[in-house]
N, C-alpha and C positions, 0 to 999 in steps of 0.2 A: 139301141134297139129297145133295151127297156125306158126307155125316155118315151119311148114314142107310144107304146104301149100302153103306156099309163095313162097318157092324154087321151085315147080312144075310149078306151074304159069310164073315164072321169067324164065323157060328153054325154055316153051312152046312158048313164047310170041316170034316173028318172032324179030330179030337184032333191035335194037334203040339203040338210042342216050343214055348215061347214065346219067341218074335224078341228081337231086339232093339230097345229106344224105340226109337222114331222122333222123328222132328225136328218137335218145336212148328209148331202150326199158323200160320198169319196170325189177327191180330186181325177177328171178324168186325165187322161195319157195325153203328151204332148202330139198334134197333129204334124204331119207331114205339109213341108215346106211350100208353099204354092209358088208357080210363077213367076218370073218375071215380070213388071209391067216394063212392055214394048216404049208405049205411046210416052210413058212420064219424061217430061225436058228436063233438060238440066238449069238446076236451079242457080241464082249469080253467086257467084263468089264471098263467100263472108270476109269480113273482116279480120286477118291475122291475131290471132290470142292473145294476150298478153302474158310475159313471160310467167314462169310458174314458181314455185319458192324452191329456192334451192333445196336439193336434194340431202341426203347424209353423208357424212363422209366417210368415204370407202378407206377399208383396210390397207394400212400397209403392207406393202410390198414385203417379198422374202430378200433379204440382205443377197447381194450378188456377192459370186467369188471373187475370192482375191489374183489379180494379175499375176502372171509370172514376173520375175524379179527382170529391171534391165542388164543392159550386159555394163562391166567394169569398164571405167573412163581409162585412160593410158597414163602413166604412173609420169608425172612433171620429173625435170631435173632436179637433182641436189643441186642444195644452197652448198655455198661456200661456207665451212664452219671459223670462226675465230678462234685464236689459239687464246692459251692462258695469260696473262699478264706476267712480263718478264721480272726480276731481282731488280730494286732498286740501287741504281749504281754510286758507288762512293761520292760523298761532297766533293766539290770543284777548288781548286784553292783560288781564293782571291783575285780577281783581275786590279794592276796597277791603278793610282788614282790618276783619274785622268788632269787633263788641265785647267786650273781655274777659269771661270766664264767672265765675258766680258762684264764688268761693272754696269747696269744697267742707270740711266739718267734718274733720279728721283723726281715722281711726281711733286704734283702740286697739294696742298695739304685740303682737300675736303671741308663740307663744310660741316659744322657741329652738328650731330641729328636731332631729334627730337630725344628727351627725358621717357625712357622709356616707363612704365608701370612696375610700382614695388614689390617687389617679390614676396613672395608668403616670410614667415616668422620661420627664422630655424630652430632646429630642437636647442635646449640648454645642452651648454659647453657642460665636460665634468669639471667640478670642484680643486680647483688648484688646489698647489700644495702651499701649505701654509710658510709664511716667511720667517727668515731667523729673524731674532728679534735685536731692535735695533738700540743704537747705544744712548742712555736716555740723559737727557743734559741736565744741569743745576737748575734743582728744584727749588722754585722761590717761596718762601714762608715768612710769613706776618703776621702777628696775633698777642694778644695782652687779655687779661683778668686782673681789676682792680677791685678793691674796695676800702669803704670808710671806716674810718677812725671813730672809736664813741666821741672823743672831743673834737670834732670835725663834723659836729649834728649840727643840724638847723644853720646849714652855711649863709652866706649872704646873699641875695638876689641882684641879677646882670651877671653873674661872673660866673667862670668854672668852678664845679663843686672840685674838694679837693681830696680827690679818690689817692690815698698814698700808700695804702694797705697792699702790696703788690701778690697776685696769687702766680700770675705766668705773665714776665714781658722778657726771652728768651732775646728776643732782637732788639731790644731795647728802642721799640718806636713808640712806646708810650712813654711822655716827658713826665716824671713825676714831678717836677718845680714847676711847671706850666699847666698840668692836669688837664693835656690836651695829648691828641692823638695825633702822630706825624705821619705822612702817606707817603711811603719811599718805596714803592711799586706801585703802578697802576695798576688798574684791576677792578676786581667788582668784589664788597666786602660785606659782612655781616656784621651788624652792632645791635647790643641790645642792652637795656637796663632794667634792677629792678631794686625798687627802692620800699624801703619801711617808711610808714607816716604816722607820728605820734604828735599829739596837744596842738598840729598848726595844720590847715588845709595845706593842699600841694599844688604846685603849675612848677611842671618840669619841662626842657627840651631836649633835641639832640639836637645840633649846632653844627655846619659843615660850614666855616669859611664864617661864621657872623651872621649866616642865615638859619631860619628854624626852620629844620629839613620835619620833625615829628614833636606832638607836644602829648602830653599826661596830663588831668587833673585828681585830683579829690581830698573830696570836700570834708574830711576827717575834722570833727571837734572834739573836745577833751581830754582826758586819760586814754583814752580807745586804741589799738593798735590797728594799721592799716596796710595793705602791701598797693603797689603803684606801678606796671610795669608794659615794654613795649618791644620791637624789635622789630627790623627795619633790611631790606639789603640795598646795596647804594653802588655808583658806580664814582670810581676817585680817580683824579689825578695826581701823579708825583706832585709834591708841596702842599696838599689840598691839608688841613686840619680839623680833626670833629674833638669834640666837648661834649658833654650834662650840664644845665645850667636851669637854675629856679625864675621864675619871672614873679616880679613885684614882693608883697612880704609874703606869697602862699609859698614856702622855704619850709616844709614841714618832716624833710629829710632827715630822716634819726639812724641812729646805731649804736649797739651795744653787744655787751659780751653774748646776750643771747639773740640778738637778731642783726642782720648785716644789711646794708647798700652799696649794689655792686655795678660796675660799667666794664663791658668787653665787648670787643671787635675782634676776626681774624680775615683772611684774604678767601676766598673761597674760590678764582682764578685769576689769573694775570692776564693782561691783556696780550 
């Protein structure tokens, strides 16, 4: 009603100028619902929607009661119980021996197998006991220490010097008339000499059998004093003979109250 009013007024009103808006009206009140339309057809069928997004998930449930209890199954037979284990009863005495069995045919003897693989190393045995000791037989001994005479210096050359001065010939297998050595065990021996050299050069040997097993020289001139010495181990047989002997005039072999020339041998083992 004031709507309408207004517009009657505003046509009436002789030409002006135009105002200024005015200020928004208030929201009128919702109208009352009209009619039906009769006539409108029904329009086709749309298309089914497509599904929509699932939803949230709803709250759980309240926990349900607890069931009454079923009723007791029917009580089974008893077992059969075992008793205790009885007393173990006395040993039995001996049943008779019975009778020997028949002797059975012996086979045939197999044939060799094969060498089987060595066995590991066994630990060490312990340490026996030490043995009594045994009865020890005759010990054989050999050995001589000679030496020269002052008037037995500067002997002659080819021959035995002639050592007669005796220190040690116990066995008596050095021949003082021969001035040779007798080999009355075999064995393996030691000999050695050593001789002073005065006014004449020296060539000495040791002589086993007429062979020159070791020879010396030196070459001493004048008044001078000289020593000349060697030592040899050898292997002998029973009969075998050694000597000292000078070769040619170098025979320079001295001795005197102060200085000596000496030849010794002894067995060091028997064969």
């Amino acid at each position: 009603m004031w709507g309408k009013t207004w517009l009657l007024s505003c046509c009436l009103m002789p030409y002006c100028e135009k105002g200024a808006a005015g200020l928004p009206g208030f929201k009128g009140s919702k109208g009352e619902k009209g009619d039906p339309n009769l006539n409108v057809s029904k329009g086709d069928q749309g298309e089914p929607g497509k599904d929509g997004p699932p939803g949230p998930q709803g709250m759980t449930g309240e926990k349900g009661e607890k069931g009454d209890r079923g009723e007791c199954g029917l009580l089974g037979d008893r077992g059969v119980q075992h008793g205790e284990p009885g007393v173990p009863g006395a040993k039995g005495e001996p049943g008779a021996r019975g009778p020997a069995g028949v002797k059975g045919i012996r086979g045939l003897r197999g044939m060799k197998g094969d060498r089987g693989p060595q066995g590991k190393r066994g630990d060490r045995g312990l340490r026996g006991l030490k043995g009594s000791m045994g009865q020890s037989g005759p010990r054989l001994q050999s050995a001589f220490s000679v030496g020269l005479y002052p008037s037995k210096s500067f002997p002659p050359s080819g021959f035995p010097v002639r050592f007669d001065k005796v220190f040690y010939n116990g066995e008596n297998h050095y021949d003082v008339v021969t001035s040779k050595f007798n080999c009355t065990y075999s064995g393996v021996y030691v000999f050695s000499y050593q001789i002073t050299v005065r006014n004449k050069p020296l060539r000495a040997s040791l002589v086993v059998n007429g062979v020159r097993k070791v020879r010396s020289r030196d070459t001493l001139q004048g008044q001078d004093i000289d020593q000349a010495s060697n030592l040899v181990i050898l292997k002998l047989d029973v009969g075998d003979e050694v000597w000292v002997e000078t070769l040619r005039d170098w025979n320079g072999v001295y001795s005197s109250s102060e200085d000596d020339s000496t030849f010794s041998g002894f067995l060091l083992y028997p064969d």
